[in-house]
C-alpha positions as CSV (number, residue, x, y, z in Angstrom):
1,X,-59.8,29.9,19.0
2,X,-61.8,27.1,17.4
3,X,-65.1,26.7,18.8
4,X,-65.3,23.5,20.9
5,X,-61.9,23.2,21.6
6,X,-60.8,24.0,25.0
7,X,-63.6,26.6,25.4
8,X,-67.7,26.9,25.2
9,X,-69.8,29.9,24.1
10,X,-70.0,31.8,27.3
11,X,-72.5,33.8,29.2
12,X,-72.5,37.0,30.5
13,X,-74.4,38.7,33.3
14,X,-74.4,42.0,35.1
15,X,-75.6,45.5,35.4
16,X,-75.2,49.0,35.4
17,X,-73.5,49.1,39.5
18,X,-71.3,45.9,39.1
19,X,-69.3,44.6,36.1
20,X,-70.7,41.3,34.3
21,X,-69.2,38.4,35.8
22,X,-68.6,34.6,33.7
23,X,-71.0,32.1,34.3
24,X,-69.0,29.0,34.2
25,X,-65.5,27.5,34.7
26,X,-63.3,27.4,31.7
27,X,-60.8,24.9,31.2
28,X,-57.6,27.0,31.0
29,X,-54.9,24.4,30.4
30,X,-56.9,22.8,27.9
31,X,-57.4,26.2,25.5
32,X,-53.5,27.5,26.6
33,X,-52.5,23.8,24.7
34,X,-54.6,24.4,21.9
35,X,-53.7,27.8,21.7
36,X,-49.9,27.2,21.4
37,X,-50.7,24.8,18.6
38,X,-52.4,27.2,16.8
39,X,-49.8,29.6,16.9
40,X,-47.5,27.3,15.7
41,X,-49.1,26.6,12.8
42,X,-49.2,30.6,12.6
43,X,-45.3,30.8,13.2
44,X,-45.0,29.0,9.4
45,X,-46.0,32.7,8.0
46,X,-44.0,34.7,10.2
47,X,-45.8,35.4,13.2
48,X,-43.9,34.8,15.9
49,X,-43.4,36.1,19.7
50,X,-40.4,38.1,18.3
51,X,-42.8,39.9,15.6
52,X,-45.4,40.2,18.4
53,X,-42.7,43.2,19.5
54,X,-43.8,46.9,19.3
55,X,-39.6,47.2,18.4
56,X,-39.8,44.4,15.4
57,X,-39.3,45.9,12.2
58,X,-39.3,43.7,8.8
59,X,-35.7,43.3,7.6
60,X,-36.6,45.2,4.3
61,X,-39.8,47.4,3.7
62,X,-42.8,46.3,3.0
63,X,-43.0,46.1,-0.9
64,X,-46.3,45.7,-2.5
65,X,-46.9,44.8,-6.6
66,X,-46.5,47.7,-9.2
67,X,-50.6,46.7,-9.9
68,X,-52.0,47.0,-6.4
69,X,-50.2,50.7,-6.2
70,X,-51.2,51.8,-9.3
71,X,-54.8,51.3,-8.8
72,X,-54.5,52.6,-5.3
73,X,-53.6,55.7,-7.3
74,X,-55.9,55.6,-9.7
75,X,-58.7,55.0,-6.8
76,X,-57.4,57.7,-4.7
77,X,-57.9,60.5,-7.0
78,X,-61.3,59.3,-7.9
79,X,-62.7,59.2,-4.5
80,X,-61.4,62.3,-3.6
81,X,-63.0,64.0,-6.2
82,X,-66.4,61.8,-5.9
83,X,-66.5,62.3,-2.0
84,X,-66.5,66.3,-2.6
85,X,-69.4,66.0,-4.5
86,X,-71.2,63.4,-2.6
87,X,-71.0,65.2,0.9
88,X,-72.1,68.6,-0.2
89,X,-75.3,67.1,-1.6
90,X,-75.9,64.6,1.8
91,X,-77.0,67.2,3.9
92,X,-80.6,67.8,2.7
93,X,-81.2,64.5,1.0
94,X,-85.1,63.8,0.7
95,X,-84.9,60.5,-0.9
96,X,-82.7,59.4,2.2
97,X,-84.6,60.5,4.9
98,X,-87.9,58.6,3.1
99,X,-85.4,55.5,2.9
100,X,-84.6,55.6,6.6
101,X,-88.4,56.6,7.5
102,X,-89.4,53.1,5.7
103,X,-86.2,51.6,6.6
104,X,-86.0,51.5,10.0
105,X,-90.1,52.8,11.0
106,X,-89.3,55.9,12.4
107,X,-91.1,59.2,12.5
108,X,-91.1,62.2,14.6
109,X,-88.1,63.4,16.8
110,X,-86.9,59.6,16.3
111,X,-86.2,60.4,12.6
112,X,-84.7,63.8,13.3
113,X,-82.5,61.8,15.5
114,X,-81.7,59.6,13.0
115,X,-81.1,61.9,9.9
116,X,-79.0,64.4,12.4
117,X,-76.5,61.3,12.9
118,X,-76.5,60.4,9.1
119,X,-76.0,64.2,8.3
120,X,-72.8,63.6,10.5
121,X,-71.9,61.2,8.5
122,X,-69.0,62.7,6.8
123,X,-67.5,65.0,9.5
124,X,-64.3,63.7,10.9
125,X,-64.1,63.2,15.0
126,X,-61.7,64.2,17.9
127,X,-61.1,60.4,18.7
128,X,-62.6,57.1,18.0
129,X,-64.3,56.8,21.3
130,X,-66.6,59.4,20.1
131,X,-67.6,57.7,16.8
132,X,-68.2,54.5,18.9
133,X,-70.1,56.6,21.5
134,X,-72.3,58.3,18.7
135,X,-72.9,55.0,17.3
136,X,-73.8,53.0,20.8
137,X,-76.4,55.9,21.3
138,X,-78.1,54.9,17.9
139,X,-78.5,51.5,18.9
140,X,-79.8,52.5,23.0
141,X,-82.3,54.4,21.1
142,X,-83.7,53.2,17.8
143,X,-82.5,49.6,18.5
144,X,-80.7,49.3,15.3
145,X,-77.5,48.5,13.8
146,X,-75.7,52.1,12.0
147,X,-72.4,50.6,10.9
148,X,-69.1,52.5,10.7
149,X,-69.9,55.9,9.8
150,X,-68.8,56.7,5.8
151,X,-66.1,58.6,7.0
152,X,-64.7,56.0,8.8
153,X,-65.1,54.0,5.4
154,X,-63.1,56.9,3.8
155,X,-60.4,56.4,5.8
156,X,-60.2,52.8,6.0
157,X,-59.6,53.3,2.0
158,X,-56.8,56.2,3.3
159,X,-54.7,53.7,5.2
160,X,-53.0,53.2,2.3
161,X,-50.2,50.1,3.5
162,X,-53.8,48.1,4.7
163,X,-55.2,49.0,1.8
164,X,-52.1,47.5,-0.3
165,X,-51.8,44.4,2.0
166,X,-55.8,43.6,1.0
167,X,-55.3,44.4,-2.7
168,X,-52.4,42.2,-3.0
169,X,-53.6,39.3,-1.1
170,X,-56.7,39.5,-3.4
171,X,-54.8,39.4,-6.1
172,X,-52.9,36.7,-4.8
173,X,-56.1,34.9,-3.6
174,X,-59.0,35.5,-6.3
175,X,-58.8,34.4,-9.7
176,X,-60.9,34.6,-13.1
177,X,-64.2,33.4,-12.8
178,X,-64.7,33.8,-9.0
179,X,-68.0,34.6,-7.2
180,X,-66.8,36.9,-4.4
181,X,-68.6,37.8,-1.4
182,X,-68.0,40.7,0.5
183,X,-69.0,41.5,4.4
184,X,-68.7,45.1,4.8
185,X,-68.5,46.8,1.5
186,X,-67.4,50.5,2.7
187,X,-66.2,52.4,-0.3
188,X,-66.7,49.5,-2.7
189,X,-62.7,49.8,-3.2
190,X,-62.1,45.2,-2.1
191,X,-64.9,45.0,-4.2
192,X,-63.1,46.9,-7.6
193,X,-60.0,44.9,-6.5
194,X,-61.8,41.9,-6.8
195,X,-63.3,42.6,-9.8
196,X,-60.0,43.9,-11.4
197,X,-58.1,41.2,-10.7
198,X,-60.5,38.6,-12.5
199,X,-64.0,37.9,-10.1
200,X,-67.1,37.0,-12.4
201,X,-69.5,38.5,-9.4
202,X,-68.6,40.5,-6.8
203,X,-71.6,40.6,-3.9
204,X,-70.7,43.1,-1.4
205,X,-73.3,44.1,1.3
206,X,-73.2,47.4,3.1
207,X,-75.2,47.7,6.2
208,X,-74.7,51.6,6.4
209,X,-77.2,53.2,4.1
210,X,-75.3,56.8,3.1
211,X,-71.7,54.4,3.0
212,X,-73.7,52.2,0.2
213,X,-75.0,55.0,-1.8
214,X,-71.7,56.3,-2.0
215,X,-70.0,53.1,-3.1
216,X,-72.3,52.8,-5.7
217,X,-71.3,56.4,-7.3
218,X,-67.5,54.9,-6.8
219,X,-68.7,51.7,-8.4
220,X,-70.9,53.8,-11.5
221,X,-67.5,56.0,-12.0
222,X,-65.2,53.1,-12.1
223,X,-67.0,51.5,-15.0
224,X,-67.7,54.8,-17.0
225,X,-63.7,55.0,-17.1
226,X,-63.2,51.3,-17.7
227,X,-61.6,50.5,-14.0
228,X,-63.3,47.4,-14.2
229,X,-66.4,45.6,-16.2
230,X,-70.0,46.6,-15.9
231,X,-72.4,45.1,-13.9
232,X,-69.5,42.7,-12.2
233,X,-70.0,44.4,-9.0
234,X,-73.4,45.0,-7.0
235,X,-73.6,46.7,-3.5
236,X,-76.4,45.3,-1.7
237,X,-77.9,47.4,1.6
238,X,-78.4,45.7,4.1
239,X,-77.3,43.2,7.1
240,X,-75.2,40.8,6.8
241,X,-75.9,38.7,9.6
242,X,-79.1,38.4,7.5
243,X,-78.1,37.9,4.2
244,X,-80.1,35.4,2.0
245,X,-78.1,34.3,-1.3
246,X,-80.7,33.5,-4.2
247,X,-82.4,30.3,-4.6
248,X,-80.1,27.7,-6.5
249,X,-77.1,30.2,-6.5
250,X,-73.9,28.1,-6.5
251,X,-71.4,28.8,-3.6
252,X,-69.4,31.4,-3.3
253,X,-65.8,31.3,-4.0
254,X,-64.0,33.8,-1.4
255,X,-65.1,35.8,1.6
256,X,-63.4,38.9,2.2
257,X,-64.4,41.1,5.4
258,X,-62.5,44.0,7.0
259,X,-63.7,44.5,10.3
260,X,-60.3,44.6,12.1
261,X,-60.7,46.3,15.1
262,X,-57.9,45.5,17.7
263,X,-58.8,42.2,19.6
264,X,-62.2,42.6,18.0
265,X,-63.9,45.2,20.1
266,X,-66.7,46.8,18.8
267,X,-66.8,44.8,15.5
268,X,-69.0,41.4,15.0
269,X,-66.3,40.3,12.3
270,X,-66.3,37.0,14.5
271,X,-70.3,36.2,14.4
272,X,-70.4,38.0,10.5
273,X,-68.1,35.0,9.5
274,X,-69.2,32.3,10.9
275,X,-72.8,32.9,9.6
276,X,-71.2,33.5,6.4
277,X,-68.8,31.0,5.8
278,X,-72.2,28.6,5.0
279,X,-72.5,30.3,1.6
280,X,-68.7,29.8,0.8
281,X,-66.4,26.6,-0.6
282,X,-63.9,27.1,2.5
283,X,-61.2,24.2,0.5
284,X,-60.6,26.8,-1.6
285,X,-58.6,28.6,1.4
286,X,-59.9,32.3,0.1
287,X,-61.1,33.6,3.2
288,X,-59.5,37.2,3.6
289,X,-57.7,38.0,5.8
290,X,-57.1,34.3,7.4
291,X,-56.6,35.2,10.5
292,X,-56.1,37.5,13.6
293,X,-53.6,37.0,16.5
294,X,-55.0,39.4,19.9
295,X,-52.1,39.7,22.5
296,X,-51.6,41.5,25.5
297,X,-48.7,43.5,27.0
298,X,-48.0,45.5,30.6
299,X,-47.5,49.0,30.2
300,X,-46.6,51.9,32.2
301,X,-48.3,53.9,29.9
302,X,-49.0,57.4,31.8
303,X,-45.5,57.9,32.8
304,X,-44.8,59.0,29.2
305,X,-47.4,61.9,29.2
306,X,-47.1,65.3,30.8
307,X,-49.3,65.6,34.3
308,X,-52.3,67.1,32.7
309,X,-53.0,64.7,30.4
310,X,-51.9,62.0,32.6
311,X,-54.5,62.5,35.0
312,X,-56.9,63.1,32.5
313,X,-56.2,59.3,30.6
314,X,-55.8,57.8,33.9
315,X,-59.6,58.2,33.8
316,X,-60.0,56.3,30.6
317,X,-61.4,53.0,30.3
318,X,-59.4,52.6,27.7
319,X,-57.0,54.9,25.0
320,X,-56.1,54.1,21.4
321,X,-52.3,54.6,22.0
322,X,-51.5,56.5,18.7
323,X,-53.9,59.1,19.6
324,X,-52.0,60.2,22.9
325,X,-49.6,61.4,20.3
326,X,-47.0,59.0,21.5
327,X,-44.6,57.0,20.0
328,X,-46.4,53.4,20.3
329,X,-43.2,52.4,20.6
330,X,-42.1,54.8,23.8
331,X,-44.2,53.2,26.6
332,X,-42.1,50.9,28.9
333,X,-43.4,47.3,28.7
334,X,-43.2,45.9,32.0
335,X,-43.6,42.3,30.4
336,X,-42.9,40.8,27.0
337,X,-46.4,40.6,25.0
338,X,-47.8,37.0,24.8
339,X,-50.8,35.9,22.9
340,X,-54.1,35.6,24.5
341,X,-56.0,34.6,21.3
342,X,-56.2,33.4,17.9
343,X,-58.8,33.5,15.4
344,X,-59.1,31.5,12.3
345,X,-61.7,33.1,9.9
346,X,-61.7,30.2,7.7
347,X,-64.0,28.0,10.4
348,X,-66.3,28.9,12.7
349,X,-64.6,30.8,16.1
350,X,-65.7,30.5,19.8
351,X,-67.4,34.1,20.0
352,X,-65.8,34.4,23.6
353,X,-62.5,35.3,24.3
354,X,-60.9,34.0,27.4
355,X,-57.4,33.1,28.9
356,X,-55.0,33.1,31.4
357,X,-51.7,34.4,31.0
358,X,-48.4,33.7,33.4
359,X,-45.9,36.1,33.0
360,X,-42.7,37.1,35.0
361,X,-41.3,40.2,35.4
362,X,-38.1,40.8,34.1
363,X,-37.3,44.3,35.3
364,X,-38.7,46.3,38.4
365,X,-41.5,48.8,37.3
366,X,-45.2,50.1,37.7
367,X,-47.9,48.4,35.7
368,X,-50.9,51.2,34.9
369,X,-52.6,49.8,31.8
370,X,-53.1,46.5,30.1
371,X,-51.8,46.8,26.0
372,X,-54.3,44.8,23.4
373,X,-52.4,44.8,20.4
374,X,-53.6,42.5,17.1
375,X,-51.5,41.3,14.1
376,X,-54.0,40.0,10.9
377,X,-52.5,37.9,8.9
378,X,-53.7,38.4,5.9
379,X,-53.4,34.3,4.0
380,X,-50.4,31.9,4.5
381,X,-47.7,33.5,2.2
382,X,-44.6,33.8,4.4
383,X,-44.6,37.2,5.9
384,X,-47.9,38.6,4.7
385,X,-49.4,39.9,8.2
386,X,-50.3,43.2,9.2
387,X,-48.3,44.0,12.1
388,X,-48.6,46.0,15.3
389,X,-49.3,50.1,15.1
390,X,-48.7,49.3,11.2
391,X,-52.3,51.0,10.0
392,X,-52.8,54.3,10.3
393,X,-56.4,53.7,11.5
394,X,-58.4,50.6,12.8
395,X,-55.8,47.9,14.2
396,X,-53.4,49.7,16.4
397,X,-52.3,48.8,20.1
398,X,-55.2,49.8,22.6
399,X,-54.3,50.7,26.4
400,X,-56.7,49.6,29.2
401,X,-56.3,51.3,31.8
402,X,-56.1,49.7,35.6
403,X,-58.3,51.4,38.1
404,X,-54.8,51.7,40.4
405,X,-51.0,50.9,39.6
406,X,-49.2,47.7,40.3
407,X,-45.7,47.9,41.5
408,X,-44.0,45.1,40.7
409,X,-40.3,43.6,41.1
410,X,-38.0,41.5,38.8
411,X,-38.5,37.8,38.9
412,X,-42.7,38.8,40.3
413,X,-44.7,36.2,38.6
414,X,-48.0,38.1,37.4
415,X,-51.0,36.3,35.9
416,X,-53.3,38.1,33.5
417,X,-57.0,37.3,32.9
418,X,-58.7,38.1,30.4
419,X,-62.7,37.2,29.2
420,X,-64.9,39.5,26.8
421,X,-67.0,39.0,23.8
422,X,-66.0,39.9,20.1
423,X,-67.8,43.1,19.5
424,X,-67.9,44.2,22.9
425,X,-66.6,47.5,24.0
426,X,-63.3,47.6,25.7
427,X,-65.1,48.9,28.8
428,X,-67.1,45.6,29.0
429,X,-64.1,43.9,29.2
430,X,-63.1,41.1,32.9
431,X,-59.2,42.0,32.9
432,X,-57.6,41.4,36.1
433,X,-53.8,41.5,37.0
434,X,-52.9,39.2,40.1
435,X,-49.0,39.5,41.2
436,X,-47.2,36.5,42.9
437,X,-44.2,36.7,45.0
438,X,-41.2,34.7,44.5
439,X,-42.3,31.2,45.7
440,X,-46.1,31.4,44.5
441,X,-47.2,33.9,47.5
442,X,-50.3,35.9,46.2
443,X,-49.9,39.5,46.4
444,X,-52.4,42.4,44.6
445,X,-54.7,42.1,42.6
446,X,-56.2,44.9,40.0
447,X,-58.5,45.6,37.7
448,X,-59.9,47.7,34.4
449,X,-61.5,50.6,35.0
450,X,-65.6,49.6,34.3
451,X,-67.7,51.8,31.8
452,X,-70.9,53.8,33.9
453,X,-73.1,52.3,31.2
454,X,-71.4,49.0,30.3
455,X,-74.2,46.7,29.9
456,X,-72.6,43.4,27.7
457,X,-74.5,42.3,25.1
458,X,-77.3,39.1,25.5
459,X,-75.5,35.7,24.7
């Protein structure tokens, strides 16, 4: 939601024995008004409550253009081959570990910490929540930023129908000439996009030191074969929350930035584009993707797993819901899903994310989880939105679990709260379920189960 419009910046404070709590009142009616606005304007290009459905499917497939494909093909087979060769010379990588040593001022066990992780760097994971987990202990210890790990980057470039939706909204978006920045560079594969499709300069920063060294070698390959022009791409390391442009340099033409974690957990997409946006020409309208819709939807979640693993995601703070190797699909929705938030990258967004949500229940059932799910829309084009559990990786429906089920009855009016910050964990997450009898009679209330260590980050 804009910032300044029915909702402040918020603070939060807490500590390890007691979840953070909100500081200040928040005008609910005010940001539910502006919110249903917002999703109007958002209903234009197809998103709609109906579409919000984990049961919506598009009328006909999704078809992407004969040009994005084919140099998705072409790309694939390149990386492939380029990502064999770069991880089996990673692991003793002397110039690397003297980078990181001057980098980030570390010697000792501190730098054997740090090299160990980026030696890890292209190993896959049992789950996300150990990648995030990895990551987090990074930051507790060095105090520093690590990125997505270059594996991750490799299969953000796998997920081949998000892929397509980028390619072919830059290629409906950029045009000859542009200066194109880019937050988040990852394989450098937006970037070649960009530059195929016409982009005079194509700035793409990379905060994840062995993710830009390899999207360099992508970068280097593309032009010895003539993918796209040389020199019209440059990968810069660094932060992006700190990036400078050169003195006099004239605005950029587009953003593009794909940190699309469901309802923005873990990712600082949100506070990456507002401090970029000051280095773009916004009345252009090339900021991709253009927005994000976050929604929520009741679950009874564990009755569709067999008793051990039941017990064992009961336990959960929270569970990607592809990864229970479930249908997303199967769960029973003990509510419709509703909209909790939107964000418009193309202006600066309230970095909070707060609402209130009235619901009643059309069917008797058990409520045991709280579903985020997230549809991007990806620029105003009728119909061109990523939709729910459509990406094979980042993006997908995310279960947090209640600390005890809810029975509820048909024609039980339920209110749902719901108050974090974009790039917290979903552990650091205020959700709270409150059922109402018939009549407006208060009745249970229930909340998230809190993460041990779940200290939310400084406002």
């Amino acid at each position: 939601m804009r910032m300044g419009e029915g909702r402040q910046e918020h603070r939060i404070t807490g500590g390890q024995d007691r979840p953070p709590v909100i500081s200040e009142v928040v005008d609910y009616s005010r940001a539910g008004v502006l919110l249903e606005n917002e999703l109007r304007e958002l209903a234009e290009g197809g998103i709609t409550e109906e579409t919000m459905s984990r049961d919506w499917q598009p009328a006909q497939e999704q078809k992407f253009s004969p040009e994005s494909e084919a140099l998705y093909d072409e790309l694939e087979a390149l990386i492939t081959e380029e990502w064999q060769q770069f991880t089996e010379a990673l692991v003793e990588d002397p110039v690397l570990r003297r980078y990181l040593q001057m980098k980030y001022k570390v010697e000792g066990r501190d730098l054997d910490v740090l090299m160990s992780a980026i030696q890890r760097q292209s190993e896959p994971y049992q789950d996300e929540t150990e990648a995030f987990q990895e990551l987090d202990s990074i930051r507790k210890r060095l105090g520093i930023e690590a990125g997505l790990r270059t594996f991750d980057a490799l299969r953000c470039f796998k997920d081949q129908i998000r892929t397509l939706y980028f390619f072919d909204t830059i290629r409906e978006k950029i045009e000859k000439g542009d200066r194109v920045l880019e937050a988040g560079a990852g394989t450098g594969i937006l970037a070649i996009a960009a530059a195929r499709t016409g982009a005079e300069e194509v700035e793409a920063i990379e905060i994840n030191p062995v993710t830009a060294v390899f999207a360099r070698r992508v970068i280097a390959r593309c032009e010895e074969r003539g993918i796209i022009e040389s020199g019209k791409v440059k990968i810069r390391l660094g932060d992006a929350a700190e990036y400078k442009p050169k003195k006099g340099e004239p605005s950029f033409d587009a953003l593009i930035s794909e940190n699309l974690y469901t309802g923005q957990f873990h990712e600082l997409q949100v506070q990456l584009n507002d401090y970029l946006l000051q280095f773009v020409d916004t009345s252009q309208d090339k900021i991709i993707p253009r927005a994000m819709v976050n929604g929520v939807e009741l679950m009874d979640l564990l009755s569709e797993l067999p008793p051990p693993k039941r017990f064992e995601v009961a336990q959960k703070t929270a569970v990607v819901v592809k990864d229970l190797g479930i249908d997303p699909r199967a769960p029973k929705g003990i509510s419709d899903p509703k909209a909790y938030d939107v964000l418009q990258f193309t202006e600066r967004q309230a970095v909070g994310m707060r609402n209130r949500i009235v619901k009643t229940i059309a069917k008797d059932g058990v409520i045991d989880s709280v579903v985020i799910f997230s549809l991007i829309q990806m620029s105003n084009r009728k119909g061109n939105f990523l939709r729910r559990n459509e990406s094979e990786f980042l993006g997908n429906d995310l279960a947090i679990m209640l600390q005890n089920p809810l029975a509820v009855k048909k024609g039980d009016r339920i209110e749902i709260s719901i108050s974090y910050r974009a790039g917290d964990r979903p552990g650091q997450a205020q959700i709270r379920v409150k059922r109402f009898l018939p009549g407006g009679i208060p009745a249970e209330e229930v909340g998230n189960i809190w993460e041990q260590d779940a200290l939310p980050r400084a406002a």
